[in-house]
C-alpha positions as CSV (number, residue, x, y, z in Angstrom):
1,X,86.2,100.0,77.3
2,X,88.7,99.7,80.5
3,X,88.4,98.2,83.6
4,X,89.6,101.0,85.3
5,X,87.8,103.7,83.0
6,X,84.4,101.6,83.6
7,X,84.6,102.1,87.1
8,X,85.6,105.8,87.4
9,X,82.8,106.5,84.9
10,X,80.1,104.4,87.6
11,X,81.8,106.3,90.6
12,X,81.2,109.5,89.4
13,X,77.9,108.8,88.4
14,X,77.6,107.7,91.7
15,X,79.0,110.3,93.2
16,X,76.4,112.9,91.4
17,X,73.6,111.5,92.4
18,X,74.8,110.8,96.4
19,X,75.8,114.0,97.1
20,X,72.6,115.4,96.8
21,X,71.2,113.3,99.5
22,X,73.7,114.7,102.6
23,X,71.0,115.9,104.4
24,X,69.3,112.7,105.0
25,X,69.1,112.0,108.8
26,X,71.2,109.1,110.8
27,X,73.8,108.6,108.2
28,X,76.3,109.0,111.5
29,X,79.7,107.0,111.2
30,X,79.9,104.7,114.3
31,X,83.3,103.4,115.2
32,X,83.1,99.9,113.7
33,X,86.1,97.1,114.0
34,X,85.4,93.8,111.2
35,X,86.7,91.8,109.4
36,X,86.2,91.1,105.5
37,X,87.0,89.4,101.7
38,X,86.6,89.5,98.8
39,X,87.3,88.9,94.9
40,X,90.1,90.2,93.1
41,X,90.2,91.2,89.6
42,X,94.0,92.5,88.8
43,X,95.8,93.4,85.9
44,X,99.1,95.2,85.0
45,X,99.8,98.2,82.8
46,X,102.8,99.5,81.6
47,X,103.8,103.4,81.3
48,X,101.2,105.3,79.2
49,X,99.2,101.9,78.2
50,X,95.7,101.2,79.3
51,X,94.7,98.1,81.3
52,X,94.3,95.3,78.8
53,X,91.6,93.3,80.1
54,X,91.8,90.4,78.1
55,X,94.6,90.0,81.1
56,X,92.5,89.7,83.9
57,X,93.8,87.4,86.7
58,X,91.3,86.6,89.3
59,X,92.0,85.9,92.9
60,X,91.0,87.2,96.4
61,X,91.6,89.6,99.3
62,X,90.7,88.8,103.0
63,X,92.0,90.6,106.1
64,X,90.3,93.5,109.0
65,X,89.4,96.6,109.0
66,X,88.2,99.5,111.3
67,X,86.1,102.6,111.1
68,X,87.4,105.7,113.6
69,X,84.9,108.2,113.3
70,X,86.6,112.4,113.1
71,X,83.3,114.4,112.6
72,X,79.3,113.2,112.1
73,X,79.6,111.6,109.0
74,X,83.4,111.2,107.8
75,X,86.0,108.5,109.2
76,X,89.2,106.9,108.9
77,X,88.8,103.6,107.8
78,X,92.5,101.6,107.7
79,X,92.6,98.0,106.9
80,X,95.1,94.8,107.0
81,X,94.8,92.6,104.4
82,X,96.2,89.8,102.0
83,X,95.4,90.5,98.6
84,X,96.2,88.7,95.7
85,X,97.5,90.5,92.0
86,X,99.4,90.1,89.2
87,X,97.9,89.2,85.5
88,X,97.0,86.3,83.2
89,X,98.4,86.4,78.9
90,X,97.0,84.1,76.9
91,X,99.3,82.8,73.8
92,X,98.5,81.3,70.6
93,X,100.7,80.4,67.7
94,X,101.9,78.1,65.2
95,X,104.3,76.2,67.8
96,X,102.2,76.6,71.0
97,X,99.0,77.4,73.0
98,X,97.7,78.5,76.4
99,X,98.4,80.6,79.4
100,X,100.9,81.9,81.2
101,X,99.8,84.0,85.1
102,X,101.6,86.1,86.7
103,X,101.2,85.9,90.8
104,X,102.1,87.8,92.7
105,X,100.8,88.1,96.5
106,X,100.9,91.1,99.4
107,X,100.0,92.3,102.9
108,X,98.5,95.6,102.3
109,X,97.7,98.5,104.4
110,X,94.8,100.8,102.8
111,X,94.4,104.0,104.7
112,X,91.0,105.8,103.5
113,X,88.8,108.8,104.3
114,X,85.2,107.4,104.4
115,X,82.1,109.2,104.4
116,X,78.3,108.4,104.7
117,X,76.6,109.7,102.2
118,X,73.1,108.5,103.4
119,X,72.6,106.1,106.3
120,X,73.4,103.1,103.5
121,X,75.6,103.8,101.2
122,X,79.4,105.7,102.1
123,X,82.3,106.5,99.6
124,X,86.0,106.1,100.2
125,X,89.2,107.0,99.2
126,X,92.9,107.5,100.2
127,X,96.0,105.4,99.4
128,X,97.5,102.1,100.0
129,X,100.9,100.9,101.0
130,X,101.7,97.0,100.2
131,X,104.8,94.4,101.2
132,X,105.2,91.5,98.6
133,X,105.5,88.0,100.6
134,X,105.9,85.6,97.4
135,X,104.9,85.2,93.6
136,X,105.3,82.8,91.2
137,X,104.7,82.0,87.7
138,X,102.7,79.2,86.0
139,X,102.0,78.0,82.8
140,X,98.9,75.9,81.3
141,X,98.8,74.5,77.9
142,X,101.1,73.6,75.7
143,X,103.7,73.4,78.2
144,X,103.0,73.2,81.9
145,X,104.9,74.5,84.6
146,X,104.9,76.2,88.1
147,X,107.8,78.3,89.4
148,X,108.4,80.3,92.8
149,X,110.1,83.9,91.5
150,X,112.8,84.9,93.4
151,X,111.6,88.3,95.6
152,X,114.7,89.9,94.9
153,X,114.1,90.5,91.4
154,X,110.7,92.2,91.9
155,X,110.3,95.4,94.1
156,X,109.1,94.3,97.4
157,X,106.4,97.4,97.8
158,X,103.7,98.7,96.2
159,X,101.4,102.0,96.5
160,X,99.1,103.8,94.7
161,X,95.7,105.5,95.5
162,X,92.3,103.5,96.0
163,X,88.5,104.3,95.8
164,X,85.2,102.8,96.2
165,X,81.2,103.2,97.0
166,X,79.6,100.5,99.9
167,X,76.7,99.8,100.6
168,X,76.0,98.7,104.5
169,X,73.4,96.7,106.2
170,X,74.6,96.1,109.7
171,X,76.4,94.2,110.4
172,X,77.3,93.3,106.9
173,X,78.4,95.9,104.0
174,X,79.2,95.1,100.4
175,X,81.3,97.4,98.1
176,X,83.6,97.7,95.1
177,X,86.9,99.6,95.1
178,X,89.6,100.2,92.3
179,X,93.1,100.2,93.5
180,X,95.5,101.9,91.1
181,X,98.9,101.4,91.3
182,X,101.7,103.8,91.1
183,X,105.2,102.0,91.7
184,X,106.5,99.7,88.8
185,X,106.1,96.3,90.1
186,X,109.7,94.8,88.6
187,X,113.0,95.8,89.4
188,X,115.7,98.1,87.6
189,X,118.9,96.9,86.4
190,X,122.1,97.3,84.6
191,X,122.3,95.6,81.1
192,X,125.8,95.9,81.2
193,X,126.4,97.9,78.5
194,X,125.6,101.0,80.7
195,X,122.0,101.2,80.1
196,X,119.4,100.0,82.4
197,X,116.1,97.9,82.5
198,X,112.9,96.9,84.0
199,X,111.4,93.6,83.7
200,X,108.3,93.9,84.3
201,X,108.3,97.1,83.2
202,X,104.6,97.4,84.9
203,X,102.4,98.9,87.6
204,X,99.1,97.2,89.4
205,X,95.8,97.8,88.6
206,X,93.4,95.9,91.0
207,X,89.3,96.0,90.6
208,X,88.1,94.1,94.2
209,X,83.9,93.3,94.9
210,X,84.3,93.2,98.7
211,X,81.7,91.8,101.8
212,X,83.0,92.9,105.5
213,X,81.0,92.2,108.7
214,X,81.0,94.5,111.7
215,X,82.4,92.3,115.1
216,X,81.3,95.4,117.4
């Protein structure tokens, strides 16, 4: 089954079972500035595909965050990170064997609408917004190399929509949050012969376990 369809399937779940706990008491959001990280688990998909995840690339995400509270128990929660994506193809053939990942690494801007479900546990969701400051390629395997790809032949932004469940222990919260991307990550261009094409023809999908610590 999908990364992405995995997750969904445990939010909702999730979701089910949380909202029938609103009336618990003290589950107030408190204006909260942090910081936080965590592990990355990306992948690309192309139009109408699933996410292969044979094609996971792992990596990381660090950066701030902070909580403004609008009502009781709902807030707006945007963050400044650096996250790493991209994806990782294995190859195996008569002539040659290994891996080939694709890197690629941003400064993204989620903005989310949290809410506490209980006093522990909040969901979030919203959109994200992201500036690509340098990706590369490398190879391992039958032939190795390591190659800085030019920025101008990939599109320097990214957005797409994001949602996750935490789980809070002040000062320290864990969580997971899917980010799904909506903008092809590659570039179009004329083939000269009055047609046009993407290379790659491909979107983000992103998967992140997170731990953030409250500085307030």
């Amino acid at each position: 089954m999908k990364m992405q369809t995995n997750f969904l399937c445990a939010l909702t779940l999730f979701l089910t079972a949380s909202f029938g706990m609103l009336h618990a008491q003290d589950n107030n959001v408190n204006t909260e500035f942090g910081v936080k990280g965590g592990f990355n688990m990306s992948n690309l998909y192309g139009s109408g595909d699933d996410v292969d995840d044979n094609n996971v690339l792992y990596g990381f995400n660090a950066g701030v965050y902070a909580t403004l509270p609008i009502s009781d128990i709902v807030a707006i929660q945007p963050e400044i990170l650096f996250t790493t994506k991209g994806a990782e193809f294995e190859y195996n053939n008569a002539l040659a064997s290994g891996s080939t990942k694709f890197k690629l690494n941003y400064i993204e801007v989620p903005l989310l609408v949290r809410v506490n479900v209980t006093k522990n546990f909040n969901i979030h969701a919203g959109g994200y917004a992201s500036y690509l400051v340098s990706s590369k390629i490398t190879g391992e395997g039958s032939v190795d190399f390591d190659q800085e790809i030019d920025r101008d032949d990939l599109a320097k932004f990214d957005a797409g929509i994001a949602a996750g469940v935490g789980v809070d222990f002040d000062p320290i919260s864990i969580g997971v949050r899917y980010n799904y991307g909506l903008t092809t990550v590659g570039k179009e261009r004329n083939d000269g012969f009055g047609g046009t094409y993407t290379i790659p023809d491909a979107k983000n999908s992103n998967l992140t376990l997170y731990l953030s610590y409250k500085l307030n």
